[in-house]
N, C-alpha and C positions, 0 to 999 in steps of 0.2 A: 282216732276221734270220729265217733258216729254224725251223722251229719241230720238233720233235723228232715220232719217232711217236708217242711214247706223249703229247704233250702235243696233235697232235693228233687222237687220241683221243680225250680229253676234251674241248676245243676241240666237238668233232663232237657227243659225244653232250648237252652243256650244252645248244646251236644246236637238235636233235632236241629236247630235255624242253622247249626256250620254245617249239619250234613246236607239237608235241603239244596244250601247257598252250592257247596264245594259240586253235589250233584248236576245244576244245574249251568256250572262253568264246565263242565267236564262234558256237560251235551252240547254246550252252545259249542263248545271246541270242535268236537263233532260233526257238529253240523259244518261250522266253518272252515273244516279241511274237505269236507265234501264236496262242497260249493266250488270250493278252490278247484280240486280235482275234478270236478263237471266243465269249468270252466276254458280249462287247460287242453281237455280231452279232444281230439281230431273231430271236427266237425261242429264244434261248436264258433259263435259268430267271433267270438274272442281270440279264438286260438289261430287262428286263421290259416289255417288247413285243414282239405277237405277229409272227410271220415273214410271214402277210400282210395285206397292212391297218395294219401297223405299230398296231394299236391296244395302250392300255397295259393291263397286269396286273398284280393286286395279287401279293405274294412267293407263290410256288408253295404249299398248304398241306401240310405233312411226310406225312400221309398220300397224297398224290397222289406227292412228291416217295420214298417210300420205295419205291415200289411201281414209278417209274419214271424212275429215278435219269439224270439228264442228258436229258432228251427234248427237242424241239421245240415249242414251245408256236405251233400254226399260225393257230388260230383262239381268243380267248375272249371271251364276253359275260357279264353280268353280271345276275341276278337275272330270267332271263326262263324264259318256259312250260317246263318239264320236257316232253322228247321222246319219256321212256323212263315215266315214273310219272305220278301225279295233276296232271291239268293246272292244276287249279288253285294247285299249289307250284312258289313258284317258287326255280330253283336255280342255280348259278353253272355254266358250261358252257363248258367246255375240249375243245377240239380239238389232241393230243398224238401229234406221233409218238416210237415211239421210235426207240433208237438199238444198232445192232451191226454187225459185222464183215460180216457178211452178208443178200443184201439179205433173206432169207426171214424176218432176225431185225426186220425196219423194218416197224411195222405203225402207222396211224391211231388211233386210238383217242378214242372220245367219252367222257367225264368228265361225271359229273352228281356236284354235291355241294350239299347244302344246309345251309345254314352253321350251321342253327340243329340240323342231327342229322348232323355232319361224320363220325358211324362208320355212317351209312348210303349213303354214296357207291359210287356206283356206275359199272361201266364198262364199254364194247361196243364192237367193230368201228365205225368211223366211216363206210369205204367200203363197206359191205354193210348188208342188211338182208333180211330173211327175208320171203317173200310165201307165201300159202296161200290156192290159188285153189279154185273148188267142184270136189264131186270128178270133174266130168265134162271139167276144164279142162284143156287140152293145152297144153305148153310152147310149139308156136309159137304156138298164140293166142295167148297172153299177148305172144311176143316181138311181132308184128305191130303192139300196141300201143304197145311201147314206141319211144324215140328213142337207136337205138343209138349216137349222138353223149355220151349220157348216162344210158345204163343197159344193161347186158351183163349175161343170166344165165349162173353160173357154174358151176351144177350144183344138184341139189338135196338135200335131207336125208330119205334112204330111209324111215327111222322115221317122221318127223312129215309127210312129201311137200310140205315147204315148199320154194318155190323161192326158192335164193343171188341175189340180186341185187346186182352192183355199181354204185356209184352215180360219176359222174364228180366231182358236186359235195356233199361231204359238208361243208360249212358248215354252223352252225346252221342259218340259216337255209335253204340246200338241201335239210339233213335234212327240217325241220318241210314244205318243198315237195313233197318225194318221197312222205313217207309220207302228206300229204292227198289226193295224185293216186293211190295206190295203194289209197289207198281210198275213194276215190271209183266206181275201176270195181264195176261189178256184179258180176262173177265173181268178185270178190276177195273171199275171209273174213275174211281178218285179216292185221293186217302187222306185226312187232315189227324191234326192232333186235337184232341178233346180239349177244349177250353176251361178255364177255371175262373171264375169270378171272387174275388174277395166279399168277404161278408162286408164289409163297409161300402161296397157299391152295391148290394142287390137289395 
């Protein structure tokens, strides 16, 4: 039995709304094993290990998570020498990247917090660090010294005449190795870690 136009018409468009519907369960699904699987994945603030090293971490604390909503948690250790303050405190130390649309918005960032003054937490550049050599010292000396395998100067800071150093290996324990070696040379005056302001304080 033939079925009429106008029956199928409707016929047609029923067929279209279950394909439509069944389609758009079949992405959401999609979507939501993705999510899941993002979730799960090392480094994320859920999963609570870090991305590498797989070492574990305690839940992210809301001041770190406020300021750096979804990041990467690449590197953390737990109660050892402050890199940035008084050596003798010791502070919880997170290595974060974070995360956007583009890559200028993906930066490292070192996380110093001390659990026992958690509003004094603090946070800098992971892969940079500022060097300030005497004032007779020339960028290539310095460079000559370094192992461009793992350290490229990137320019320097006109005002203060500190030289941008990027570092390959910004681990804790990288960090604490870069900045004993950089000051250990002689021409070297002083070496800090490049600071990072959240956009909610500047």
């Amino acid at each position: 039995m033939s079925l009429k136009k106008k029956e199928r018409r409707i016929v047609i468009g029923i067929g279209l709304a279950i394909g439509v519907t069944v389609s758009s369960l079949l992405v959401r699904h999609a979507i939501d094993i993705k999510e899941e699987q993002a979730v799960q994945k090392p480094g994320s603030y859920p999963s609570q290990m870090s991305a590498v090293g797989n070492t574990p971490f305690p839940a992210v604390p809301p001041s770190i998570e406020k300021v750096i909503p979804n990041g990467i948690v690449v590197y953390y250790e737990a109660n050892r020498t402050s890199l940035t303050g008084p050596r003798e405190q010791p502070v919880n130390t997170w290595v974060i990247e974070t995360t956007g649309s583009f890559r200028s918005e993906r930066l490292f960032l070192l996380v110093e917090i001390n659990e026992r003054a958690p509003k004094q937490t603090q946070y800098f550049r992971a892969s940079e660090i500022y060097v300030k050599g005497a004032d007779d010292m020339e960028q290539e000396e310095l460079e000559n010294l370094l192992d461009e395998e793992h350290f490229r100067i990137i320019g320097q800071n006109q005002s203060s005449k500190e030289y941008i150093v990027q570092l390959r290996d910004f681990s804790p324990n990288g960090l604490s190795q870069s900045i004993e070696m950089f000051e250990s040379l002689p021409m070297v005056k002083q070496v800090r870690m490049s600071p990072w302001v959240p956009v909610s304080k500047r």
